[in-house]
N, C-alpha and C positions, 0 to 999 in steps of 0.2 A: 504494500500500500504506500502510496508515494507520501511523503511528508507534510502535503499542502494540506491542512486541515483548518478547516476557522468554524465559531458558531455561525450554523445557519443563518441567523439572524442577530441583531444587537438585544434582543429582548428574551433568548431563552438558550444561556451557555452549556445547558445539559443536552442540545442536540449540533451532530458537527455537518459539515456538509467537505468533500475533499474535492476543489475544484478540475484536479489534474483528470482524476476519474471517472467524476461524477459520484462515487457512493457518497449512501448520507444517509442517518439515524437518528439516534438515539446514543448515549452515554454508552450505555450499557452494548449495544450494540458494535459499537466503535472497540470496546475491551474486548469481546465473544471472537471480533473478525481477527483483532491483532493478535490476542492471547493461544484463540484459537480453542474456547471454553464453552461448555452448554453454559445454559442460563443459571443453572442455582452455585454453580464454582463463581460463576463471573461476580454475583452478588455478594458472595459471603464475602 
């Protein structure tokens, strides 16, 4: 995943968007793709 990441938006820092790509989520999402985690590791 390339390194270009910014919030979405100026109004809600827990979702990212990566302009080089296109992907874009959620917090939690962003950790799951890079970690490479299901959901309940990624949370704890």
């Amino acid at each position: 995943m390339p390194d270009r990441l910014y919030p979405a938006d100026g109004s809600s820092p827990a979702h990212y968007h990566c302009f080089a790509c296109g992907t874009h989520g959620s917090a939690i999402d962003l950790v799951k793709q890079v970690e490479g985690l299901e959901f309940l590791p990624t949370v704890q």
